[in-house]
MARBA-3410 file (N, C-alpha, C, O; in Angstrom, 1 decimal):
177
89.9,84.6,93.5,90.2,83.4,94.2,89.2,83.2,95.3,89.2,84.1,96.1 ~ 88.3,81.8,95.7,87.8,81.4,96.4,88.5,80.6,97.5,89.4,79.8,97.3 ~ 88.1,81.0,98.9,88.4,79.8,99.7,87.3,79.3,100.2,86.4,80.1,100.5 ~ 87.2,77.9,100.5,86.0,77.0,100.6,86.2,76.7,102.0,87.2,76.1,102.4 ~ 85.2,77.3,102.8,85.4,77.4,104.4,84.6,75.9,104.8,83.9,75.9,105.8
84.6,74.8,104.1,84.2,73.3,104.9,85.3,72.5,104.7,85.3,71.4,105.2 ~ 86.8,73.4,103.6,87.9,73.0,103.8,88.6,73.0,104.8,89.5,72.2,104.9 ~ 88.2,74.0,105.8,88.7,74.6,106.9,88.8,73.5,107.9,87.8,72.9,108.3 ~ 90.7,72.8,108.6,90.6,72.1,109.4,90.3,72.2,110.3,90.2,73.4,110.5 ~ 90.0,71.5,111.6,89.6,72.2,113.0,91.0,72.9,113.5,90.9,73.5,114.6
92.0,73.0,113.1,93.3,74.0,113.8,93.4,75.3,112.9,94.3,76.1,113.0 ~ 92.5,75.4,112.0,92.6,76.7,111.1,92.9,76.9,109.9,92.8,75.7,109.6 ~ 93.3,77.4,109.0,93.4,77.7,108.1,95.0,79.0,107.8,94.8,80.2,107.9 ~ 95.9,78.8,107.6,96.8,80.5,107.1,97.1,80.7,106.0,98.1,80.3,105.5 ~ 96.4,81.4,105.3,96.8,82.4,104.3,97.6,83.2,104.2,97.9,84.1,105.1
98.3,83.1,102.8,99.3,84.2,102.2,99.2,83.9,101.0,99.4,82.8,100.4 ~ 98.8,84.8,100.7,98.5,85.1,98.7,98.7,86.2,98.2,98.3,87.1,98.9 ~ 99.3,86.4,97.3,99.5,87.4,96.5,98.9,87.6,95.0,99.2,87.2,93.9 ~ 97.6,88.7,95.8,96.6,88.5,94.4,96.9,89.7,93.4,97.6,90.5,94.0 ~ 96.6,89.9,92.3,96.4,90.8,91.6,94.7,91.6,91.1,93.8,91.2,90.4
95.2,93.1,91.8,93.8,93.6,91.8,93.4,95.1,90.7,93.9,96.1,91.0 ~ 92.8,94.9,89.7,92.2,95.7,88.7,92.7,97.1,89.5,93.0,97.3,90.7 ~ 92.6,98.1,88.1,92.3,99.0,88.7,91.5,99.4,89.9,91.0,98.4,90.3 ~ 91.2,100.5,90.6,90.1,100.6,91.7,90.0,102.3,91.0,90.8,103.2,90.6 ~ 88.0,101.8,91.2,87.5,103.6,90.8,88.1,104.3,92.0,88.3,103.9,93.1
88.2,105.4,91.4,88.4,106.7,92.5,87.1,107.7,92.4,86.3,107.8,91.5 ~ 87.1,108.1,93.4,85.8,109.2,94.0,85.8,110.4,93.0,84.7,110.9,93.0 ~ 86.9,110.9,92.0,86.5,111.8,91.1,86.7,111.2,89.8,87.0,112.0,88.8 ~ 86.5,109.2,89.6,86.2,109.2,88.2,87.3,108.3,87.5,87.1,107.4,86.7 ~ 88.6,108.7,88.1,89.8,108.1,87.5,90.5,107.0,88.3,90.2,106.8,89.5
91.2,106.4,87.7,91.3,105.2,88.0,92.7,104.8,89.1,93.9,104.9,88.9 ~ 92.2,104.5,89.9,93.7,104.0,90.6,94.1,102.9,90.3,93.5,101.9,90.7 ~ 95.5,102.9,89.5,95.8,101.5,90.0,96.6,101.2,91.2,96.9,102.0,92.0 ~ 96.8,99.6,91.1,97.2,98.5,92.0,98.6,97.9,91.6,98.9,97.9,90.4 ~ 99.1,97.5,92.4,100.2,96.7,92.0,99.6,95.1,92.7,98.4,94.8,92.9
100.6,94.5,93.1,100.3,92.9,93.6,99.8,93.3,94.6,100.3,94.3,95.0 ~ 99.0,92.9,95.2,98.3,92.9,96.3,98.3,91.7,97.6,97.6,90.8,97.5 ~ 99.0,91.9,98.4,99.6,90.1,99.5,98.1,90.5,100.7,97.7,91.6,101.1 ~ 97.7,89.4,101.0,96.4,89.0,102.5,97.4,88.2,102.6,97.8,87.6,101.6 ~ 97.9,88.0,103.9,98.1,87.3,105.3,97.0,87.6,106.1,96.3,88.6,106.3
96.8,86.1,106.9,95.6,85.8,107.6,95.9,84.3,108.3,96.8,83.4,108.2 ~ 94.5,84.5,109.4,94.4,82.9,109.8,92.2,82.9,109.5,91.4,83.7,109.9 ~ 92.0,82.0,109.0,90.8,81.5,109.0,90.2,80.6,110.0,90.1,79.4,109.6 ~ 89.8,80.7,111.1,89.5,79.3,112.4,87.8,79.6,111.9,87.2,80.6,111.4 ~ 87.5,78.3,112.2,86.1,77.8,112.2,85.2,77.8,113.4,85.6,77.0,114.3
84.1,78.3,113.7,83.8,78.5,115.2,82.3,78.2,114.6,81.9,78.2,113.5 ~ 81.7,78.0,115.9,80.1,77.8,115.7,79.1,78.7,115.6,77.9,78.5,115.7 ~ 79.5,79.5,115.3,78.7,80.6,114.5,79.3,80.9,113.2,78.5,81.5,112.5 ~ 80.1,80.8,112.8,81.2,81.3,111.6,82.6,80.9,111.8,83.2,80.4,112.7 ~ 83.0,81.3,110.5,84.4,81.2,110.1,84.9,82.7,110.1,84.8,83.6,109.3
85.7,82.8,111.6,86.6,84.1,111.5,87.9,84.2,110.8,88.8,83.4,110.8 ~ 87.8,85.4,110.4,89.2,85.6,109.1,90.0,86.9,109.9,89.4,88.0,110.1 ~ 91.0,86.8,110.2,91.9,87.9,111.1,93.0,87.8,110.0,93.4,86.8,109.4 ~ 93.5,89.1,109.8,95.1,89.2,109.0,94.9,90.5,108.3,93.8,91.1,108.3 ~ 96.1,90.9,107.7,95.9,92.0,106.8,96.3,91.7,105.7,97.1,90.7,105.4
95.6,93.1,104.7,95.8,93.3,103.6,97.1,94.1,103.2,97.2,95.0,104.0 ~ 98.1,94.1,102.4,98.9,95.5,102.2,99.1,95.5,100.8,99.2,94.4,100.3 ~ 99.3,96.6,99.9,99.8,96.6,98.4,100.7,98.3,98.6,101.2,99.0,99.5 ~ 100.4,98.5,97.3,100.7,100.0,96.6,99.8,100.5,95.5,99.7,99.9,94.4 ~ 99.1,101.6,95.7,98.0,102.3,95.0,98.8,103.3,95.1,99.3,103.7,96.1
98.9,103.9,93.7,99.0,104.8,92.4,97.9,105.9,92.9,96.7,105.7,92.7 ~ 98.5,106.8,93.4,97.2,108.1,93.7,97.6,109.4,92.7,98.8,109.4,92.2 ~ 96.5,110.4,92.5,97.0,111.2,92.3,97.0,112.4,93.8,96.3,112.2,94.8 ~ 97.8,113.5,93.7,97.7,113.9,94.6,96.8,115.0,94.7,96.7,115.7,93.7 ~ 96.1,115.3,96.0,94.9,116.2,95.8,95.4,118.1,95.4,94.9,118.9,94.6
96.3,118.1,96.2,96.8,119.9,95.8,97.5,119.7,95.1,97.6,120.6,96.0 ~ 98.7,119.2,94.1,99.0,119.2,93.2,98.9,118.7,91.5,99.2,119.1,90.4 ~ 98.1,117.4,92.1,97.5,116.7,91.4,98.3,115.9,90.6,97.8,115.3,89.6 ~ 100.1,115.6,90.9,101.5,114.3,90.9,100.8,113.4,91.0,100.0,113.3,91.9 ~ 100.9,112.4,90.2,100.8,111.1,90.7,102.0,109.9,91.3,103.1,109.6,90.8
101.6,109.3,92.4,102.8,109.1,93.5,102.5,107.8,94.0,101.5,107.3,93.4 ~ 102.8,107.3,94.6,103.1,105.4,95.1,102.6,106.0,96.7,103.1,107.0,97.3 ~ 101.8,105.4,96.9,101.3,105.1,98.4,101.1,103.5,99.0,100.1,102.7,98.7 ~ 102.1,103.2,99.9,101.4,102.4,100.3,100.6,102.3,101.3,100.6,103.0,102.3 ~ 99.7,100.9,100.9,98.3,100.9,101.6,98.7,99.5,102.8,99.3,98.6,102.2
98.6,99.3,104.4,98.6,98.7,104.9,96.7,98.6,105.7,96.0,99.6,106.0 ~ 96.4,97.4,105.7,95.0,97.5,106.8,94.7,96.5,107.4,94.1,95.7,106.7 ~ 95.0,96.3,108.5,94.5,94.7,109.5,92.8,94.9,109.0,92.2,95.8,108.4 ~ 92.4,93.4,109.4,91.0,93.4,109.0,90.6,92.2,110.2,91.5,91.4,110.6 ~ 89.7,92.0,110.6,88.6,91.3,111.5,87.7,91.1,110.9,87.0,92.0,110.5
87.3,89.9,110.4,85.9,89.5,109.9,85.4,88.2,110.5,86.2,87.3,110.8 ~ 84.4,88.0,110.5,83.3,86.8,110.7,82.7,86.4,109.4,82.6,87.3,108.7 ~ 82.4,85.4,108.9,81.7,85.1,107.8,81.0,83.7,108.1,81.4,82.7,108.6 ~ 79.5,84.2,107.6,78.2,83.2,108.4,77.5,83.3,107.0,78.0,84.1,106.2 ~ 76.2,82.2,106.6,75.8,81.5,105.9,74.6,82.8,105.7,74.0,83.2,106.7
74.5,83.1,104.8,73.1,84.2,104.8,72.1,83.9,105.6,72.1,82.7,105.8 ~ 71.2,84.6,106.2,70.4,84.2,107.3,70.2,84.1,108.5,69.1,84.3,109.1 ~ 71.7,83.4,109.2,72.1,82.8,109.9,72.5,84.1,111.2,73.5,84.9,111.2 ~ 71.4,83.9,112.3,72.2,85.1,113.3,72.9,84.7,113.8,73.1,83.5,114.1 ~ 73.8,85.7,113.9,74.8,86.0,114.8,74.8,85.2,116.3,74.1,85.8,117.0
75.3,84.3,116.8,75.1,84.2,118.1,76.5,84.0,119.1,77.6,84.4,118.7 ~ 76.3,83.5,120.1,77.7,83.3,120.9,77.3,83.0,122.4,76.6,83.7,123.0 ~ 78.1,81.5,122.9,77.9,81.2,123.7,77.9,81.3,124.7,77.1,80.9,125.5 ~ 79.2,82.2,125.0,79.2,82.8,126.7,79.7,85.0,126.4,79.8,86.0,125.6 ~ 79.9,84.8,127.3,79.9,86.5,127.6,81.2,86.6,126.7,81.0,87.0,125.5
82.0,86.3,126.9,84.0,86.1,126.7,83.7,85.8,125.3,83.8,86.7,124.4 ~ 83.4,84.9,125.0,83.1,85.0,122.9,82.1,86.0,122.3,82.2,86.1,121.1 ~ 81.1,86.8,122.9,80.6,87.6,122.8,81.2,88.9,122.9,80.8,89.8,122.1 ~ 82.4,89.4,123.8,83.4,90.6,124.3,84.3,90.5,123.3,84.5,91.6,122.6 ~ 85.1,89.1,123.0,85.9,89.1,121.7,85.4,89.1,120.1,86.2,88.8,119.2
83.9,89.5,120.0,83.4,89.3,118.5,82.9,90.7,118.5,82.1,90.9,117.6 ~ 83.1,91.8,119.4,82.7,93.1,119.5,83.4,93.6,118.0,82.7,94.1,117.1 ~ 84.3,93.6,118.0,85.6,94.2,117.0,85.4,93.6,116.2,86.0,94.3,115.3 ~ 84.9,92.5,115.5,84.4,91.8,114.8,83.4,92.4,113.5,82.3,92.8,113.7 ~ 84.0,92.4,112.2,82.6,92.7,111.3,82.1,91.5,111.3,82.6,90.6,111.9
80.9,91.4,110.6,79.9,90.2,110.2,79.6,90.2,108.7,79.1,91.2,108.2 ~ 79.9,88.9,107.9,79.9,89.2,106.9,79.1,87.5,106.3,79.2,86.5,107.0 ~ 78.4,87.5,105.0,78.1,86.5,104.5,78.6,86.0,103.7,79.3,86.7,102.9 ~ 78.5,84.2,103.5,79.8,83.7,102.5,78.7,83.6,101.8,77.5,83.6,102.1 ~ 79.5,83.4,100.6,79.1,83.6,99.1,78.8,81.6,98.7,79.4,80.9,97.9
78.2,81.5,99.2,77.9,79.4,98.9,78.8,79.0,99.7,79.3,78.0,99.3 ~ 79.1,79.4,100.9,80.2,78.8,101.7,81.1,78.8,101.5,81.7,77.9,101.8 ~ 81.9,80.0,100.6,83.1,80.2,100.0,83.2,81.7,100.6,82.1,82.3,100.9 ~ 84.5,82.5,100.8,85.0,83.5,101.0,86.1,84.0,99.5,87.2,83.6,99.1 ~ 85.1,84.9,98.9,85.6,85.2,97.7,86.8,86.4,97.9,86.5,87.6,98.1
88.0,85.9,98.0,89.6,87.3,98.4,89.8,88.1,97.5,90.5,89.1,97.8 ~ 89.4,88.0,96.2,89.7,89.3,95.1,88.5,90.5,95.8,88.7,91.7,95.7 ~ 87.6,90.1,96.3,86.1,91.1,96.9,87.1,91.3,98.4,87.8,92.3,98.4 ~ 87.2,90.7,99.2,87.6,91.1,100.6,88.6,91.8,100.3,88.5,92.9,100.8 ~ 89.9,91.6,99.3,91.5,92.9,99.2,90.7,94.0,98.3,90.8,95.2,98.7
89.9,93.7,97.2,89.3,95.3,96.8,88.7,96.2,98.0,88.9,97.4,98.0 ~ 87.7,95.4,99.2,86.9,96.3,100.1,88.2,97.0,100.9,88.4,98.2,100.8 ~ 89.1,95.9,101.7,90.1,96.7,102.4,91.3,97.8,101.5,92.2,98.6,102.0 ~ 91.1,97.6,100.5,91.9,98.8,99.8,91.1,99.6,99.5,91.8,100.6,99.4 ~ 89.9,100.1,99.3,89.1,101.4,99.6,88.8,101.5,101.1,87.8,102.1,101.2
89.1,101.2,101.9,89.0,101.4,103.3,90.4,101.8,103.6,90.4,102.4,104.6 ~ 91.4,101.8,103.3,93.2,102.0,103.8,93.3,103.3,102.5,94.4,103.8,102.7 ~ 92.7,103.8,101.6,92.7,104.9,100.9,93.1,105.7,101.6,93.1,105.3,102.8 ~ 93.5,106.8,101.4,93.3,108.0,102.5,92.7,109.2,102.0,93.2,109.7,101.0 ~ 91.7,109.9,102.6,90.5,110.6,102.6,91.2,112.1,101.4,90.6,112.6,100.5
92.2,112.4,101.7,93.1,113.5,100.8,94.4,113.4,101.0,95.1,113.6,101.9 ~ 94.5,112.9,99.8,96.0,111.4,99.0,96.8,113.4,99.3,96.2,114.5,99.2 ~ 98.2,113.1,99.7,99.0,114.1,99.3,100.4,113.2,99.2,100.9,112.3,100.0 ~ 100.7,113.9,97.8,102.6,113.3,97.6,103.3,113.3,98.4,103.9,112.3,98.6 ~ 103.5,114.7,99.3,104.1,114.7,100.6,103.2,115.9,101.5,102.4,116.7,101.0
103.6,115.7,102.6,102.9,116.8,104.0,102.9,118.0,103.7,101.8,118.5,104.0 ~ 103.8,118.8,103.1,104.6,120.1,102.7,104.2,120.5,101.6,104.6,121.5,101.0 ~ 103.1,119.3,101.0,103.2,120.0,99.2,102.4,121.5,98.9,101.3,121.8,99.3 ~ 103.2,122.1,98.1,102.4,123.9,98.2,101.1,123.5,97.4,100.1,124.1,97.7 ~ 101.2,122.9,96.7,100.3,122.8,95.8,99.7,123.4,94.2,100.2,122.7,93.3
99.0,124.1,93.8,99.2,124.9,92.5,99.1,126.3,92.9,98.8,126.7,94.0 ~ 99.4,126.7,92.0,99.8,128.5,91.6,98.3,129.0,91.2,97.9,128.8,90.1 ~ 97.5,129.7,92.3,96.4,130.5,92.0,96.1,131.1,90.8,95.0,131.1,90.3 ~ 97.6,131.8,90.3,97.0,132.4,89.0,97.2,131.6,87.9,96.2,131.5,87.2 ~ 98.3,130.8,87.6,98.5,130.3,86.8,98.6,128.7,86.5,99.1,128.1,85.5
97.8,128.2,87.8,98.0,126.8,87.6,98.8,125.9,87.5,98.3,124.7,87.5 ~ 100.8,126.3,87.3,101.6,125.8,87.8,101.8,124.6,88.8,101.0,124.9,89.8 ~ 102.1,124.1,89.0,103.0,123.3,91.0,103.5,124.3,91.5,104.1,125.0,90.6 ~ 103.5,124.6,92.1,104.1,126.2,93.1,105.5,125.3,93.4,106.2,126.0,94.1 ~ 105.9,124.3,93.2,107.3,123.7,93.4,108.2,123.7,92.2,109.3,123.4,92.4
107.8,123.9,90.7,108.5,124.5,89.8,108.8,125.5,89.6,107.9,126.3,89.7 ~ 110.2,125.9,89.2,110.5,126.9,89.4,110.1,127.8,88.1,110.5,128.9,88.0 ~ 109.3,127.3,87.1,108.9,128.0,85.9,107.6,128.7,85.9,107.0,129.0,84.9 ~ 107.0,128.9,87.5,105.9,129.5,87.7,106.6,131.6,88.2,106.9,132.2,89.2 ~ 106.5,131.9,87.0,106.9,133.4,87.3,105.9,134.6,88.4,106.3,135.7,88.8
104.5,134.0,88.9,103.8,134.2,89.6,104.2,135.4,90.6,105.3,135.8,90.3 ~ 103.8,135.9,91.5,104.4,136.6,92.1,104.0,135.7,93.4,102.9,135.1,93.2 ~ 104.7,135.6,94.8,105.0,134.4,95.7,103.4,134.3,96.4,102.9,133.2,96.6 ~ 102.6,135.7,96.7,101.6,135.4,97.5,100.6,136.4,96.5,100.9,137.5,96.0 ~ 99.4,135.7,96.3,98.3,136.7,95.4,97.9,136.5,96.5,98.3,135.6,97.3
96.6,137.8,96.9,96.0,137.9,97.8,94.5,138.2,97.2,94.2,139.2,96.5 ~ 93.4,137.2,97.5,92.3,137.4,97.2,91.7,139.0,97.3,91.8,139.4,98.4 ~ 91.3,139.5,96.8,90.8,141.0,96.9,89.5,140.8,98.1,89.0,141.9,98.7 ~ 88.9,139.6,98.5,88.0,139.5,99.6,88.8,140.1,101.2,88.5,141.0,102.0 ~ 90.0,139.3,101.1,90.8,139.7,102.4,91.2,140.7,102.3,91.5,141.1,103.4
91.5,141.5,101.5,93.0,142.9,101.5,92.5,143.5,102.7,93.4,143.9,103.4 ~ 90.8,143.9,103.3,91.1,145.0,104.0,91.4,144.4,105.7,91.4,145.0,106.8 ~ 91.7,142.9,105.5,92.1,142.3,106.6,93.8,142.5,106.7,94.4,142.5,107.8 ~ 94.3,142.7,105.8,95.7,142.8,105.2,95.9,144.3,105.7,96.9,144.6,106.3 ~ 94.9,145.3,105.3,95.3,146.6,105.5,95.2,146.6,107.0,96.2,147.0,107.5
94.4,146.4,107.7,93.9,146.4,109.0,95.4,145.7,109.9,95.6,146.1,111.0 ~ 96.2,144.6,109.4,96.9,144.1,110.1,98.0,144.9,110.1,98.6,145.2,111.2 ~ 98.7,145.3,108.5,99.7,146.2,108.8,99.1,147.7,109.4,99.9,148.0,110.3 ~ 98.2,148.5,109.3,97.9,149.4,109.9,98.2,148.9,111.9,98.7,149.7,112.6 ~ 97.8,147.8,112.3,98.5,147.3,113.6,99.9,147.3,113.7,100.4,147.6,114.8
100.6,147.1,112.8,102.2,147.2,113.0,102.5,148.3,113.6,102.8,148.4,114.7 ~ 102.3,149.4,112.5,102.8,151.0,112.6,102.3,151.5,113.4,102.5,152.7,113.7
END
């Protein structure tokens, strides 16, 4: 979906759409999906550009990193954008519109259009989170046997101990006694 920023009246523009967005690649390959995806926003028209303020929010389908469940996360992310004609510097007329466009990204419209299936895909890999976990607490898998250490059909014994650390292990209880 396009919006055509010379539609833009002089009191602004508000948006609320609920787009639908493809899967999104993930960083090892597989696919996250999306459910509906809603931007709320205001579009105002200024003489350097058309600023777009609002957020994105949906739900992305992750898998989780130490277990590797797949779980419902929702994604929330305010966004600040400017959008100018390719070419076109950046400018701003007094100090006070220059202080308020600090926070500001800068971005180019596409023929004078702001294309929103491209702006909710960028802000949904930006609201990702760096190591997706199902929950805070999750143990994760079973060293020897590759289980979820949260099923109880992992017969494992509770702690393996790498053979690199033991003489750290001997050294500590040798401190007890």
């Amino acid at each position: 979906m396009f919006l055509n920023v010379g539609e833009i009246s002089a009191d602004g523009r508000r948006v609320d759409e609920t787009l639908m967005v493809g899967p999104l690649a993930g960083p090892d390959g597989r696919e996250i999906g999306t459910g509906p995806v809603r931007i709320v926003g205001l579009l105002r028209r200024r003489s350097d550009g058309t600023r777009f303020q609002g957020e994105v929010s949906g739900v992305a389908e992750l898998a989780c990193s130490r277990c590797l469940d797949t779980y419902s996360q929702p994604l929330e992310l305010g966004f600040d954008l400017v959008y100018r004609e390719a070419g076109a510097p950046p400018g701003a007329e007094n100090q006070e519109t220059a202080a308020d466009l600090d926070a500001a990204e800068w971005m180019t419209l596409d023929a004078g259009r702001i294309d929103l299936s491209r702006l909710v895909t960028e802000q949904l890999y930006l609201a990702l989170p760096l190591k997706p976990l199902c929950e805070e607490g999750c143990p994760g898998l079973c060293p020897a046997c590759g289980a979820p250490r949260r099923d109880p059909g992992c017969g494992c014994a509770a702690e393996v101990i790498d053979a690199r650390w033991a003489a750290l292990g001997d050294l500590k209880r040798r401190s007890r006694g």
